[in-house]
Each structure stands twice: as C-alpha cells, then as structure tokens.
C-alpha positions in Angstrom: -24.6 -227.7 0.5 -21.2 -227.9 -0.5 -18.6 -229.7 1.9 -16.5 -226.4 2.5 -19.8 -224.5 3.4 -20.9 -227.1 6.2 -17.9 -226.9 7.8 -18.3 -223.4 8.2 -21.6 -223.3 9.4 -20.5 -226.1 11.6 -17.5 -223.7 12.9 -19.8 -220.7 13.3 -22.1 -223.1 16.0 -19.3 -224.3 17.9 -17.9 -221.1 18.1 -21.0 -219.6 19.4 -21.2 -222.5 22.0 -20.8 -220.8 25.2 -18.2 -222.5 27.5 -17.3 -225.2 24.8 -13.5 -226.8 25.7 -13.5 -224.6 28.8 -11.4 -225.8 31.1 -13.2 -226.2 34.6 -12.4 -227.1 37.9 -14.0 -228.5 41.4 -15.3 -226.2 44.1 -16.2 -227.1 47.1 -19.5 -225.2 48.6 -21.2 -225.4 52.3 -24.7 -224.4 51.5 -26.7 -222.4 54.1 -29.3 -219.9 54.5 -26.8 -217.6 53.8 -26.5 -217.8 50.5 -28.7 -216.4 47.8 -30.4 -218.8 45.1 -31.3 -217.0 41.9 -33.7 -219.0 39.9 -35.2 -217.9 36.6 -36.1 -218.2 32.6 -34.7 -215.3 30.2 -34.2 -214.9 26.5 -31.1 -214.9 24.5 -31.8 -212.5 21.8 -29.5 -213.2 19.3 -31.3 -217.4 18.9 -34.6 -215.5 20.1 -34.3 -219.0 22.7 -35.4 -219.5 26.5 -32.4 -219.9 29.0 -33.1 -221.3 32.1 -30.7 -220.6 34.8 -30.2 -220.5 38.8 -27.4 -218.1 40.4 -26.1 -218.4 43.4 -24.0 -215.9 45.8 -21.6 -217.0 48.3 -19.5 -216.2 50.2 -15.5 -216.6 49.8 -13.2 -218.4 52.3 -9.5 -217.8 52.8 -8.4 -221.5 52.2 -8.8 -224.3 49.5 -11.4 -227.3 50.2 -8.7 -230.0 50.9 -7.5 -227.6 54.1 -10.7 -226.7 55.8 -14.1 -227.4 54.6 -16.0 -224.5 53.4 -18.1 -222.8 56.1 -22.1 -222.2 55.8 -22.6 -220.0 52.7 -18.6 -220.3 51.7 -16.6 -221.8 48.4 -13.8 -222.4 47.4 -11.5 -224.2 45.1 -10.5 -227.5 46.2 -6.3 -226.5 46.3 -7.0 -222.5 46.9 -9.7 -219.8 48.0 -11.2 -218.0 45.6 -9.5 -215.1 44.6 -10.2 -211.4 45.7 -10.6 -210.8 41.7 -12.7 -213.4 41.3 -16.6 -213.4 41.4 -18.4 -214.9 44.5 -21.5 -216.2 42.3 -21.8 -218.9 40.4 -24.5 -219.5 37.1 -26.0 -222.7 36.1 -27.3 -222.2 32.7 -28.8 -224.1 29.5 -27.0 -222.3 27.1 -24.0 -223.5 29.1 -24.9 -226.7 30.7 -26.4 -228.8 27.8 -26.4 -232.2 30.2 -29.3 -230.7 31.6 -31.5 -231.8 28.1 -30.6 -235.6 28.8 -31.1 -236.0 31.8 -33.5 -238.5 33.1 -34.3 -237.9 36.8 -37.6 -236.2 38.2 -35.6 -233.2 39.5 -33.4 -230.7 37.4 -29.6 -229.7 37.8 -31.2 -226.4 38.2 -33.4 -227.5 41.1 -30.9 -229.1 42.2 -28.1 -226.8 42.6 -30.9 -223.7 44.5 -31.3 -227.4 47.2 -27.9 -227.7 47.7 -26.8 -223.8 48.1 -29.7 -223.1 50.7 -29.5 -226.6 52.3 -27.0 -227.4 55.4 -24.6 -229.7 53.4 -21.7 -229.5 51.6 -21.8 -229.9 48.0 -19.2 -230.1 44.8 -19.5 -228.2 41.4 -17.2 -227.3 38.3 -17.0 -224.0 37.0 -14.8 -221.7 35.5 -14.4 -218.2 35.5 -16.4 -216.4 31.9 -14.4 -213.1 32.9 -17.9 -211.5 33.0 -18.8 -212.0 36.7 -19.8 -215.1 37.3 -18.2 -218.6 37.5 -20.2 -220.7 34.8 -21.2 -224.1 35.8 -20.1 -227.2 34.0 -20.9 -229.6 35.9 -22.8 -231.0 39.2 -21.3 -232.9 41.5 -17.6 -234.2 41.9 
C-alpha cells in the first residue's frame, strides 16, 4: 500500500472514531433509586460490531457540584447545572469508551457505572454533549 493511501485509510478510522478529541468535562451525580440504569448489547450496522452500553436518566439540579452536592437521582456539572437544553441522560458505550478493552479488574465500567447511578453515593463522570441526546461518557471517575 502506498504511503499516501495509508494515511487515508488511517484518516477515514479516526474520523469514524466516535467522540475522538472531544472535549469532556466532570459531573458530579448522587445515585439513587431514582434514577434509571439502562443496560444492554446492540449492533452498529455500518462495522456489523457489538456495542455494549449502560444509560442512565437523571435528574437535573439548579446549581453546579462545587455549590451544593447533587441530590438523590441529580447531576450536574461541577461549576454549573445542567442546562434546560441539555439531555438528562448520560451513555456509557464501547464504541465511545475504548478504556473499557484494557481494563484489568473483575467488574466492567459498564457494571460499574448502573452500581453507582442506583446506589446511595455520589459519584464523578466525564462526558460531553454528542448533540444527539445524550451526554457520551469518557471517562469514570474524577
């Protein structure tokens, strides 16, 4: 394959790497029986590939993290609420979240994050808005 050609095929995979250099940013979540853990495997048609994933609805507050820690079932971003035009659910995903492929524990981020959202504990993600509904997380954890 010539040099040139690599490069674009290279190009072509990062481009279709959702989320890649997506800025995110911390939000701060009070899990709870109130909110809604989503857990599940679908298909991404255009790899013909197996996504796993885990949403979860919450609830939104009407101040940032570093005022008043979320309430049961809230988020919200660390310096602000989240915003009336912004979702209240948030996706964990392996087309989005490749970490998940290297990680050595005995439990998965996906587990994971349904245990914190329906558990009575605060907990920290990093996500950032796809513009499609959801807040895509990067990242578990502060």
């Amino acid at each position: 394959m010539k040099p040139l050609a690599l490069f674009a095929v290279l190009g072509l995979a990062l481009a279709a790497s959702p989320g890649l250099g997506q800025q995110s940013y911390p939000l701060a979540c009070h899990g709870s029986a109130k909110m809604v853990a989503l857990s599940g495997v679908s298909v991404n048609a255009t790899t013909n590939t197996s996504v796993q994933f885990v949403t979860v609805h919450f609830h939104k507050t009407s101040t940032g993290a570093l005022k008043r820690t979320p309430p049961p079932g809230a988020c919200s971003w660390l310096d602000r609420p989240v915003a009336k035009t912004e979702p209240a659910q948030m996706t964990l995903s392996s087309e989005t979240y490749p970490a998940h492929k290297e990680t050595r524990v005995a439990i998965s981020p996906f587990t994971t994050l349904a245990t914190w959202a329906t558990s009575d504990q605060v907990f920290y993600v990093h996500a950032y808005n796809n513009g499609n509904g959801t807040l895509v997380v990067t990242k578990l954890g502060r």
